[in-house]
C-alpha positions in Angstrom: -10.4 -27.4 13.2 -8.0 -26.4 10.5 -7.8 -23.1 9.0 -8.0 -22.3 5.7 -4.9 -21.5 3.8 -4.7 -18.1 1.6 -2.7 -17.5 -0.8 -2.3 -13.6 -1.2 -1.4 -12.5 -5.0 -0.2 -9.1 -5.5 2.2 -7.6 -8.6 6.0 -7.8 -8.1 8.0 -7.7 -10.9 10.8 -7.3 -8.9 10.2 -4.3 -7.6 11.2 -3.1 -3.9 8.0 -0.8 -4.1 5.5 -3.7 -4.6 6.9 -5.3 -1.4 6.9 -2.9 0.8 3.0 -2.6 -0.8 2.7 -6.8 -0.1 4.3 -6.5 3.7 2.0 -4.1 4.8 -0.8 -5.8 3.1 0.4 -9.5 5.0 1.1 -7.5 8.1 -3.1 -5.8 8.0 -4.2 -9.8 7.2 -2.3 -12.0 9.5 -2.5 -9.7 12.6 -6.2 -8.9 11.9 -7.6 -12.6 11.2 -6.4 -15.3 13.1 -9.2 -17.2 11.2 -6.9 -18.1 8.5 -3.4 -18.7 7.4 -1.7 -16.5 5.3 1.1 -17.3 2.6 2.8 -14.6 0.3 4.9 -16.3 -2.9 7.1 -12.7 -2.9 7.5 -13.5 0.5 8.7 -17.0 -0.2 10.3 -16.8 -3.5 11.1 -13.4 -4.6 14.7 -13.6 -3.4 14.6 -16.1 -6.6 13.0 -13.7 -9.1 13.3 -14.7 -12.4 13.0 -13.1 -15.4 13.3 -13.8 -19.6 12.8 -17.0 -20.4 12.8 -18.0 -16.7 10.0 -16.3 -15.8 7.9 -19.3 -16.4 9.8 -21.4 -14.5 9.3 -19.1 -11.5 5.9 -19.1 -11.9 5.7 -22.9 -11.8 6.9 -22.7 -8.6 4.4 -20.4 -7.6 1.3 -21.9 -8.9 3.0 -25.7 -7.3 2.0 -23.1 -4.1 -0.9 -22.0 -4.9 -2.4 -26.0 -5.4 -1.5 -26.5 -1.9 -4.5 -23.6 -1.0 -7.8 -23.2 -0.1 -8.5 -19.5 -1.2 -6.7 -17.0 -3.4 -6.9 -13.6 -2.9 -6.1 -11.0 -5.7 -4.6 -7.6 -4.7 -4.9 -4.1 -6.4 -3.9 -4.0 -10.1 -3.3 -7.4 -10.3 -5.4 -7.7 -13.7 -2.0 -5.6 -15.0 0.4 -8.7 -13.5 1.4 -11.7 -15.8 2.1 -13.5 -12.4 -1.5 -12.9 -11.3 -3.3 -13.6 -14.3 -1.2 -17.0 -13.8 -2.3 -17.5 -10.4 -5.5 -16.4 -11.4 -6.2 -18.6 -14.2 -4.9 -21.5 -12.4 -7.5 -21.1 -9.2 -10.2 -20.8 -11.9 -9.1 -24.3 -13.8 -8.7 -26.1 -10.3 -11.6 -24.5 -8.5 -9.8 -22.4 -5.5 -12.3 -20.0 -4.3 -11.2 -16.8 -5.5 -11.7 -12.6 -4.0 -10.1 -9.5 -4.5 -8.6 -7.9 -1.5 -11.3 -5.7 -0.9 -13.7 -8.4 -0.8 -11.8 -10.6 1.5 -11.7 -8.1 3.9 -15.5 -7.3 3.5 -16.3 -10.9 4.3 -13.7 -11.7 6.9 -14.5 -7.9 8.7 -11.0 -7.3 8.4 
């Protein structure tokens, strides 16, 4: 059977402090739940980080991501990340079953 893919929002802004925050989060999920697969956008595209009037543009390529999964999980404070309220608003309009962190884990017993 084939796993669901999750795509694992959390605030960057192109901060080194958010990552280390997003690798320990992906570390806890993919080690703990070999139910699903996990995918990160920082982890594939914030070598890319784009800002000013590019900031769209790197979003794009996020959300082009995000269409290609099953589940969207929100992390902490991401109602205070433009990037997340993106991600966000594009799971609602295309109907991608959406959960914050904490409830993921509740579900999954993570």
């Amino acid at each position: 059977m084939k796993k669901k893919l999750v795509y694992v929002a959390h605030p960057f802004g192109g901060k080194e402090s958010n990552r280390k925050k997003i690798d320990v989060i992906m570390g806890d999920l993919v080690l703990n739940d070999t139910s699903h697969d996990y995918i990160s956008p920082i982890h594939n595209f914030g070598y890319v980080y784009l800002t000013g009037d590019d900031y769209q543009r790197g979003l794009d390529i996020c959300l082009s991501l995000l269409g290609h999964c099953d589940i969207l999980v929100l992390c902490p404070d991401w109602e205070s990340s433009r990037g997340c309220n993106g991600e966000f608003e594009f799971a609602k309009k295309h109907s991608i079953s959406t959960f914050t962190l904490s409830e993921w884990k509740a579900l999954n017993r993570i």
